[in-house]
N, C-alpha and C positions, 0 to 999 in steps of 0.2 A: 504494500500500500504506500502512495507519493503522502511524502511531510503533507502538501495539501489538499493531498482529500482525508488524510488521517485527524488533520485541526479544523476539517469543514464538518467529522463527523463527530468528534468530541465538543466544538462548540452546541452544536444540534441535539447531542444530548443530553449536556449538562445547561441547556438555555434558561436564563439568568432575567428574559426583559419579559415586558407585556403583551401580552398577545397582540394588541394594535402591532409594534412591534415586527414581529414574527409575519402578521398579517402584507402590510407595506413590501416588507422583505420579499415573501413571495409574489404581491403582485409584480415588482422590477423583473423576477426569476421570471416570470410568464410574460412580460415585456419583449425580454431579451430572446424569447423562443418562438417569435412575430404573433402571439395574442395580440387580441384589438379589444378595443372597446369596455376595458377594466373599467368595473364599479364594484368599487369597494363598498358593504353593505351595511359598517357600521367601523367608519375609518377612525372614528372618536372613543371608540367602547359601546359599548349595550350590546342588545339583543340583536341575531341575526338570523333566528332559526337554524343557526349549522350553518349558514350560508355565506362564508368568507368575501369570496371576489367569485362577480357574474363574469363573463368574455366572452372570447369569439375566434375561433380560427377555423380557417377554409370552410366559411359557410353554416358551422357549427358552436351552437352557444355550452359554454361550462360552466358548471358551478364547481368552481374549488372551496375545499377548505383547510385553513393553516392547524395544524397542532402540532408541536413536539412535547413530546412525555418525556418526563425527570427517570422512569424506570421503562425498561423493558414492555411490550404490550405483544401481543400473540394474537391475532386476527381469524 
């Protein structure tokens, strides 16, 4: 594993900030991957239903959502 994806995966785990945060963060991530049309769904805090950041690529709308867990999670 490169030094940087080893300090991209340890900040990601032990992540330290607020979800707004986290949230922003991945919108730029889906930025830089040609998404369009990001809205953020509660870019100040509250409620979003689960529903991070709306978008759009090739014709197709997504609902992401940000979470990184302090432990392990198993899906």
């Amino acid at each position: 594993m490169s030094d940087h994806v080893a300090s991209t995966t340890i900040t990601l785990t032990h992540w330290e900030f607020q979800s707004t945060v986290a949230e922003r963060m991945c919108a730029d991530i889906l930025r830089l991957d040609d998404f369009k049309n990001l809205d953020p769904q509660s870019p100040r805090g509250g409620g979003d239903g689960g529903k991070d950041i709306l978008c759009e690529k090739d014709g197709l709308t997504f609902v992401a959502a940000c979470y990184f867990p302090n432990e392990p999670v198993t899906f």
